[in-house]
C-alpha positions as CSV (number, residue, x, y, z in Angstrom):
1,X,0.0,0.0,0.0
2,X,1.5,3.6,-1.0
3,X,2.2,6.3,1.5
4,X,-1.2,8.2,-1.0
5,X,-3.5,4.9,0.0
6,X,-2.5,4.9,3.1
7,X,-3.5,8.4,3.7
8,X,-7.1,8.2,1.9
9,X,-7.8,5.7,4.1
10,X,-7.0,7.3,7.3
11,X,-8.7,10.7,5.8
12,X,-12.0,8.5,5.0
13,X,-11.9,7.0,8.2
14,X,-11.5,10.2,10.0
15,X,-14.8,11.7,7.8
16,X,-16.5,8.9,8.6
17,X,-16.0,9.0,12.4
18,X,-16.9,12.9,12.4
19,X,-20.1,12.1,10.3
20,X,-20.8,9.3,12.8
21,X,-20.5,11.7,15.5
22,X,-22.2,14.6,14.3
23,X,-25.1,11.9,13.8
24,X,-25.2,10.4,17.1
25,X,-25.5,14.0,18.0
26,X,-28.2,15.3,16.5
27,X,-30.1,12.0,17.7
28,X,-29.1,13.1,20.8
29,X,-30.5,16.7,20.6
30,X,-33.8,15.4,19.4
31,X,-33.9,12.7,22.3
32,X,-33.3,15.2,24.8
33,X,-36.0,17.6,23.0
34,X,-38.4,14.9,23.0
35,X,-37.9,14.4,27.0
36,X,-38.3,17.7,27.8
37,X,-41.7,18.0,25.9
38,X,-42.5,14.7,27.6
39,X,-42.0,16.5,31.1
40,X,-43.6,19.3,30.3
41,X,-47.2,18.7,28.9
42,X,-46.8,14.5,29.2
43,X,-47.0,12.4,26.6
44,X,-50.5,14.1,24.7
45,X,-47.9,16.1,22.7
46,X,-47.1,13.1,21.0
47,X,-50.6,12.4,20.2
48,X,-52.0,15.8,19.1
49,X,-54.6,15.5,21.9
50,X,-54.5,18.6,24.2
51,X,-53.3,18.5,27.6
C-alpha cells in the first residue's frame, strides 16, 4: 500500500467517524428535546390531543 493509500484511508476514516458523531449528536439533541416536551405537557404532545 503507498504512502497516497494509506492516507485516503486514514482521511475517509477520519470523515466517517466525524459524520458518525455529528449523527449520534443530532439523535441526541432530538432525544433530549423529545424528553423535555415529555416533562412538560406529558406524553399528549405526541398524540396531538391537548393537555
Amino acid at each position: 500500500m503507498s504512502g497516497e493509500n494509506v492516507e485516503r484511508s486514514l482521511h475517509r476514516k477520519m470523515a466517517d467517524t466525524v459524520s458518525n458523531w455529528i449523527t449520534e449528536q443530532r439523535e441526541n439533541k432530538r432525544s433530549e428535546e423529545i424528553s423535555a416536551f415529555r416533562k412538560l405537557f406529558g406524553d399528549e404532545f405526541l398524540s396531538g390531543r391537548p393537555a
